[in-house]
C-alpha positions as CSV (number, residue, x, y, z in Angstrom):
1,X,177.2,-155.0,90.1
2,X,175.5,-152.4,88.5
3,X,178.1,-149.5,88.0
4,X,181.2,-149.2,88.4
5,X,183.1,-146.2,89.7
6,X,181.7,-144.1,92.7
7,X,178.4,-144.3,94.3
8,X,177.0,-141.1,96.1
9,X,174.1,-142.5,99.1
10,X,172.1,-139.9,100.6
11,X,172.8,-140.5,104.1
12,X,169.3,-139.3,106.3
13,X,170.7,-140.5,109.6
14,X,167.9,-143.5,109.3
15,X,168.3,-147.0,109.4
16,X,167.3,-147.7,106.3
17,X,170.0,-145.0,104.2
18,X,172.4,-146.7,106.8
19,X,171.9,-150.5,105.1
20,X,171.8,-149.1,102.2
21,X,175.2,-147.6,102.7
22,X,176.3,-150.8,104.1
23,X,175.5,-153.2,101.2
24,X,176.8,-151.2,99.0
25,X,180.1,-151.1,101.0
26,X,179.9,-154.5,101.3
27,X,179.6,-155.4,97.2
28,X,183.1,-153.4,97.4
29,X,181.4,-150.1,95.7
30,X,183.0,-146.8,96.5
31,X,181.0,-145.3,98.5
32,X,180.6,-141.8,99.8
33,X,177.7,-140.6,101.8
34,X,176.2,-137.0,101.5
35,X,173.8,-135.6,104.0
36,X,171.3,-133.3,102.4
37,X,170.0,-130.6,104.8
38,X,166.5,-129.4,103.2
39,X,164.9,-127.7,105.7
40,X,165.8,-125.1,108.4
41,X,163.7,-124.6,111.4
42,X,163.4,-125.8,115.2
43,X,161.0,-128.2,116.4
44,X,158.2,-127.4,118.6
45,X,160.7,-128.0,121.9
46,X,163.3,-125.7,120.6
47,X,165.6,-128.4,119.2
48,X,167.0,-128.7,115.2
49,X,166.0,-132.1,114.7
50,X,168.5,-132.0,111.1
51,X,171.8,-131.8,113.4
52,X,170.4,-134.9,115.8
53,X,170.1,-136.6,112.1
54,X,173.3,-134.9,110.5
55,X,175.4,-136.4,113.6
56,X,173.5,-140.0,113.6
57,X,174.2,-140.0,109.6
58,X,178.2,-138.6,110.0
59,X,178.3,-141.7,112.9
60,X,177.5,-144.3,110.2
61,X,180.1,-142.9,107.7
62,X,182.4,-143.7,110.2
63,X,180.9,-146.9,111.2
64,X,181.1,-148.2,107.8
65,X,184.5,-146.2,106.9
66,X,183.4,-144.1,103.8
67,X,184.0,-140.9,102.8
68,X,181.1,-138.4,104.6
69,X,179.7,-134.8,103.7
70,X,177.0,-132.6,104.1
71,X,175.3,-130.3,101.8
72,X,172.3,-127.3,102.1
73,X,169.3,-128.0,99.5
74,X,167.1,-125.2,102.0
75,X,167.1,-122.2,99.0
76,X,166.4,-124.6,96.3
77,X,164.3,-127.1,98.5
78,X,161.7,-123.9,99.5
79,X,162.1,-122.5,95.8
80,X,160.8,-125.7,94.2
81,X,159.3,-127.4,96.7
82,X,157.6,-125.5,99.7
83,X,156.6,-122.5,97.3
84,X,154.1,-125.1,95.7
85,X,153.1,-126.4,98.9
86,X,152.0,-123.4,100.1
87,X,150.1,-122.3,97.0
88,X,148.4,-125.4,96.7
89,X,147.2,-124.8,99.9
90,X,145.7,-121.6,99.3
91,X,143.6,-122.6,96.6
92,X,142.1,-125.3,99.1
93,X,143.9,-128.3,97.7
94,X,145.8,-131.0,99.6
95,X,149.5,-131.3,98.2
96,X,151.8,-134.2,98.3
97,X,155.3,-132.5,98.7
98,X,157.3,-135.6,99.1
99,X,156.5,-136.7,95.5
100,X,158.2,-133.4,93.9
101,X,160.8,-133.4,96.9
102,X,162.3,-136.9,94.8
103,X,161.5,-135.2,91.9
104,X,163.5,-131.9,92.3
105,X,165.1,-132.2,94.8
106,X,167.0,-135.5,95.4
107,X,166.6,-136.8,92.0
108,X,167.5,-133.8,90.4
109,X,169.5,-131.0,93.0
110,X,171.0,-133.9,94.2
111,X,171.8,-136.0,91.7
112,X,173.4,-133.3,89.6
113,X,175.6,-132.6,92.8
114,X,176.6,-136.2,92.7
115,X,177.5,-136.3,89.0
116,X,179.9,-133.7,89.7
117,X,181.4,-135.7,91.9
118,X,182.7,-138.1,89.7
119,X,179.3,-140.5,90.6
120,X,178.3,-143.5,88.3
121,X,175.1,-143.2,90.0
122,X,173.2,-141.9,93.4
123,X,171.7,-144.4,95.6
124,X,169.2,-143.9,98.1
125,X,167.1,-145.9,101.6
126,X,164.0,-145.9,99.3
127,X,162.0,-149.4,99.5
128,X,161.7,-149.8,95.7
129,X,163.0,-152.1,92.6
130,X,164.4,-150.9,89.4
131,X,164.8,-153.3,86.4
132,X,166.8,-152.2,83.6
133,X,167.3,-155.4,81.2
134,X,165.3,-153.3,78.3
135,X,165.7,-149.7,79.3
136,X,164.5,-148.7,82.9
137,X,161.3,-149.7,84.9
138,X,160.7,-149.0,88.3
139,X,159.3,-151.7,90.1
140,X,157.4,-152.4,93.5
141,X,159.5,-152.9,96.4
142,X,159.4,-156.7,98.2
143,X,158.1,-155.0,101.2
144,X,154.5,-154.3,100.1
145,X,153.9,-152.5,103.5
146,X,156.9,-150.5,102.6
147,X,156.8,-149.7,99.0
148,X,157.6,-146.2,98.1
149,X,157.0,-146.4,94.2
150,X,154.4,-144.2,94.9
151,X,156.5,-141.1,95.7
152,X,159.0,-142.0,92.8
153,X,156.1,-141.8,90.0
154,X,157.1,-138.2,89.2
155,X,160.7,-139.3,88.5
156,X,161.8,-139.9,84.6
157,X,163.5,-143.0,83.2
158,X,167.1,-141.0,82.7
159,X,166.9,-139.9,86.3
160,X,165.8,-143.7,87.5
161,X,169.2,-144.9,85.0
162,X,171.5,-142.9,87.4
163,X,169.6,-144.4,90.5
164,X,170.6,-147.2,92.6
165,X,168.0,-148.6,95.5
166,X,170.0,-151.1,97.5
167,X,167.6,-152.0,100.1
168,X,164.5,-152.6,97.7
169,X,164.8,-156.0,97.6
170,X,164.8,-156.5,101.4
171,X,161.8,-157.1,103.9
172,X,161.9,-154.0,106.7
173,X,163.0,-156.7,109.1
174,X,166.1,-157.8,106.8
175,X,167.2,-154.3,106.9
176,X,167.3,-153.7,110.7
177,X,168.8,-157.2,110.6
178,X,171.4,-156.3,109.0
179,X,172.0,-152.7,110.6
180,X,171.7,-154.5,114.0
181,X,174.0,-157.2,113.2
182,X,176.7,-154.7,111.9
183,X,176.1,-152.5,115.5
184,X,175.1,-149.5,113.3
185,X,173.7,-146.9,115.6
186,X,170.4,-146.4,114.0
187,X,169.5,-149.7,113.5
188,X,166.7,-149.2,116.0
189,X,166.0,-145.9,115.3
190,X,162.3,-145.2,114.7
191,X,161.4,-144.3,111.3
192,X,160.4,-140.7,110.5
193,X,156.5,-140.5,109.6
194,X,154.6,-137.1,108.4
195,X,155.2,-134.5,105.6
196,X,158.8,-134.4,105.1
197,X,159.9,-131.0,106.3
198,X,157.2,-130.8,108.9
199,X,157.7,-134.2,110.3
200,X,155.7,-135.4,113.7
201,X,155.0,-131.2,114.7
202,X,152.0,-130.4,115.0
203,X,150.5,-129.5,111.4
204,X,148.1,-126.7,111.9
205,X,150.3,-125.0,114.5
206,X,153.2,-125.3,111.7
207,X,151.4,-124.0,108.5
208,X,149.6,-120.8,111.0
209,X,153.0,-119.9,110.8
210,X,153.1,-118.9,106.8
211,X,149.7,-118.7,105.8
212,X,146.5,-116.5,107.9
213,X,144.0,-118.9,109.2
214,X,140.7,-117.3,108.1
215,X,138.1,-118.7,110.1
216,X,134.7,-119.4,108.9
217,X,131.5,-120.9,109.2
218,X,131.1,-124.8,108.6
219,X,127.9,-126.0,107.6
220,X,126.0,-129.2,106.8
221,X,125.1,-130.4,103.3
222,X,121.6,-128.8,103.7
223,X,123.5,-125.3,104.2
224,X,122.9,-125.5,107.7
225,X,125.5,-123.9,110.2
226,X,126.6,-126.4,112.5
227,X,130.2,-125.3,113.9
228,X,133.4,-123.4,113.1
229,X,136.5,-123.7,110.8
230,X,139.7,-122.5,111.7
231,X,140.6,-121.9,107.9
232,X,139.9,-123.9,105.0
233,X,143.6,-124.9,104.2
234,X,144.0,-127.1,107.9
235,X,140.8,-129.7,106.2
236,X,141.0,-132.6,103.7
237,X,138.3,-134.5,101.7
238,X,137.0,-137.2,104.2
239,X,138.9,-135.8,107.3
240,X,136.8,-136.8,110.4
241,X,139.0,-135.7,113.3
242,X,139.4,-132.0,114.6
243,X,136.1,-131.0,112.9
244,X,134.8,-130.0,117.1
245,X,131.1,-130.8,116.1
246,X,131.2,-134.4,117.3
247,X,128.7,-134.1,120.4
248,X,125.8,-132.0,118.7
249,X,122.2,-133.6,120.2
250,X,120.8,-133.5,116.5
251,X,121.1,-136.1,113.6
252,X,122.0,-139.3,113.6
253,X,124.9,-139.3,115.8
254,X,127.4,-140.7,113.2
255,X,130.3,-139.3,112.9
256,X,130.9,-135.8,110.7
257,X,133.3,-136.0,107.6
258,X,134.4,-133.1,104.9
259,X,133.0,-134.0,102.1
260,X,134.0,-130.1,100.0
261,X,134.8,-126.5,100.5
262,X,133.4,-123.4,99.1
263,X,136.5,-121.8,99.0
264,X,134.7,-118.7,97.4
265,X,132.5,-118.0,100.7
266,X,135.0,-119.6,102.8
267,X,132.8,-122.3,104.2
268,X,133.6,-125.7,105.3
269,X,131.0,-128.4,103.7
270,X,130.3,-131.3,106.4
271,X,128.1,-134.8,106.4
272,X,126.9,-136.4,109.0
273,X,127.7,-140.4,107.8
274,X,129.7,-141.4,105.3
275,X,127.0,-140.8,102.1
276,X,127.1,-140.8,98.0
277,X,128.8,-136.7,98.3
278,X,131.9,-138.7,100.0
279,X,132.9,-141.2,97.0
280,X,133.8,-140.0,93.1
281,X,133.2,-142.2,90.4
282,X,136.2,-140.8,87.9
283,X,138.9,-137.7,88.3
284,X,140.6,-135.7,85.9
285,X,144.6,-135.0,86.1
286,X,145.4,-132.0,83.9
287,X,149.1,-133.2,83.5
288,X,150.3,-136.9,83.6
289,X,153.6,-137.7,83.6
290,X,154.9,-141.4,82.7
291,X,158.0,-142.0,83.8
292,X,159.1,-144.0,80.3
293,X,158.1,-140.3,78.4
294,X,155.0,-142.4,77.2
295,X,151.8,-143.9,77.9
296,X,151.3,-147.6,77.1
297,X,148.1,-146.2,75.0
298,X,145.4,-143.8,74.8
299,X,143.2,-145.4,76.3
300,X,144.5,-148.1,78.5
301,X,143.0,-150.6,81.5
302,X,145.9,-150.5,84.9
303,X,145.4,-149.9,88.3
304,X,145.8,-146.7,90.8
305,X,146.1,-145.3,93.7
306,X,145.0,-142.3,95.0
307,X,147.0,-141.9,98.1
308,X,150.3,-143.7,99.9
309,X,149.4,-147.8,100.8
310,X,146.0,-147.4,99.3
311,X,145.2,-151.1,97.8
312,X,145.5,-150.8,93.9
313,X,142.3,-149.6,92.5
314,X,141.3,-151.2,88.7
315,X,140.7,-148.1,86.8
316,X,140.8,-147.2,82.8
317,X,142.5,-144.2,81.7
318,X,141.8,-142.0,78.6
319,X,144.5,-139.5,77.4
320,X,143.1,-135.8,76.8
321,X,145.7,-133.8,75.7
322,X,149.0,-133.5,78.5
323,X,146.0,-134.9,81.1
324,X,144.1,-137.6,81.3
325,X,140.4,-139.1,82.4
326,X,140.5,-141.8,85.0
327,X,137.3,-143.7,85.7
328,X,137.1,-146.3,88.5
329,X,134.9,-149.9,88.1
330,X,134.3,-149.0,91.8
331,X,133.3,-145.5,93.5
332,X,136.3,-144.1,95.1
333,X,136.1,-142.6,98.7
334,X,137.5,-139.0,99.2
335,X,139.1,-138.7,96.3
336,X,141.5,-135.2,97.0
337,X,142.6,-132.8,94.7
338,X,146.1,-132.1,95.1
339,X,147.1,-135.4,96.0
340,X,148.4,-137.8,92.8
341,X,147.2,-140.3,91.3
342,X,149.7,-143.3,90.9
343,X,149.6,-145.7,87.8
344,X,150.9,-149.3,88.1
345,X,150.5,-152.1,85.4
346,X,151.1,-155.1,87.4
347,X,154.8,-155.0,89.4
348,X,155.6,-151.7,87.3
349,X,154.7,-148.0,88.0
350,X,153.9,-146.3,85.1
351,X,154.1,-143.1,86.6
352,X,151.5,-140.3,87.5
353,X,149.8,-137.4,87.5
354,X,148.2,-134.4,90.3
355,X,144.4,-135.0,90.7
356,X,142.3,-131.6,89.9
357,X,138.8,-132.3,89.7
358,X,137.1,-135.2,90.9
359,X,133.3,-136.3,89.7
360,X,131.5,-137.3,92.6
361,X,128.6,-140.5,92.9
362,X,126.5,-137.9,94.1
363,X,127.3,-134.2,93.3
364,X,126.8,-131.5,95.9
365,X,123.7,-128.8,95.7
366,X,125.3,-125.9,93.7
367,X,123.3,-123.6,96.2
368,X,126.4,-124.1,98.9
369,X,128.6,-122.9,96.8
370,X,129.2,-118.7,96.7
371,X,128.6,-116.9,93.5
């Protein structure tokens, strides 16, 4: 047993916060469960989709027979969080929210709220490993298809020593097994998928509604007009779908892919085929963050990724000053600023850092971008 004293779960009205909650009961832990509301709007049919997941989450307290409360994140959540969505957006990047969601919000907001509960520690559904024989390392969950060590890389090592992940040792299976077996309500309850405040909406319908689309030309990588954007901010580096250019009569007849943006002229830059402009040999993170408070060296051989359940990419990195150069032994495709990029050295996440520039294996004429 890990701690001793009282454990705080989040409780998210899932199946897996439920097991979680569960085992912990189970290994005769005192347990209290804490909903965190984070977010405040309806869905697209009218409906608060939180109170469905506030009442499926207060069920399992009662289920399991702990303790069960609820508390409102929503001020700080959109202070911290949503704020640096939405800039990131207007300077034509592609954020990853969830990463400083578990960074601020439920590793930090939340954790402090626990603390001052009398808490040894906070536990959480997350599918990841922690071992903490010489200080704290956060490890790779069983359940490669489930992992989640990428959106804990921004976390530190005195924020992981407070944490408790009771389901990362368990195969996605195991864990409705044994939500199922107990008759837990949610144990067959379909996992949430999309950004975490936004959900299964509709995403360019939802972000319309803070930031003005500002539609512009798209054009080919020989400056050629070939269609319409709707606004920079609703595309991403190698996005394919949604582009509406699909049945033009002319070129190859390949498919059309974003391969930049010239955010200056607002034009959307498109290529018919996946080409050279589409892959980056190397990307530079102005600030990289390990979650020990140190990199192994300064200049160091481990692998990456570049986006959630990408295979682990061999790559070396080379410190410069709070950032760091990454080169890859292979090109890369559509490398996204914005997005993070993950360090692991074998089982262990070392932690990681926001992608700003990327270089590409073939760089884009200079004439399609604006003065």
């Amino acid at each position: 047993m890990e701690f001793d004293g009282r454990i705080v779960i989040g409780l998210s009205g899932g199946v897996d916060s439920s097991a979680a909650a569960l085992i912990l009961k189970k290994r005769g832990m005192d347990v209290v469960g804490v909903f965190m509301k984070n977010w405040d709007e309806q869905d697209e049919d009218g409906a608060c989709t939180a109170e469905q997941d506030y009442a499926d989450a207060r069920r399992i307290a009662e289920q399991i027979g702990i303790p069960f409360y609820s508390v409102s994140f929503v001020k700080e959540y959109y202070d911290r969080v949503f704020a640096y969505f939405l800039d990131e957006y207007k300077r034509g990047r592609t954020p990853n929210p969830d990463i400083l969601c578990n960074t601020e919000i439920k590793f930090k907001a939340f954790l402090e709220l626990a603390l001052t509960m009398d808490a040894s520690a906070l536990a959480t559904g997350h599918y990841a490993r922690l071992d903490k024989t010489n200080g704290v390392k956060l490890l790779r969950a069983k359940d490669a298809g489930k992992d989640q060590t990428y959106f804990l890389a921004g976390l530190t090592a005195a924020q992981l020593e407070k944490a408790l992940f009771p389901i990362g040792e368990l195969e996605k299976h195991e864990v409705r097994d044994i939500a199922r077996r107990a008759g837990l309500i949610t144990a067959g309850k379909k996992d949430s998928t999309g950004v975490c405040f936004i959900g299964e909406r509709n995403f360019k319908k939802f972000l319309m509604g803070f930031l003005p689309a500002q539609p512009g030309d798209m054009i080919d990588t020989t400056g050629r007009v070939v269609g319409r954007h709707d606004g920079l901010m609703y595309y991403t580096m190698g996005q394919r779908r949604g582009l509406g250019i699909g049945g033009m009569n002319t070129g190859s007849g390949e498919s059309w892919f974003v391969v930049g943006k010239d955010l200056k002229g607002n034009r959307l830059i498109v290529q018919q085929g996946e080409h050279e402009e589409l892959f980056s040999t190397a990307l530079k993170a102005d600030r990289m963050h390990f979650i020990s408070g140190e990199a192994p060296a300064r200049s160091f051989r481990c692998t990456a990724k570049f986006r959630y359940r990408q295979p682990d990419q061999p790559v070396t990195v080379t410190l410069d000053g709070e950032g760091a150069h990454i080169d890859f032994d292979s090109p890369q495709r559509a490398i996204t600023p914005g997005q993070w990029a993950v360090l692991y050295d074998g089982e262990t996440c070392l932690g990681g850092g926001a992608i700003d520039e990327v270089r590409p294996l073939k760089a884009l004429d200079k004439k399609l971008f604006s003065e």
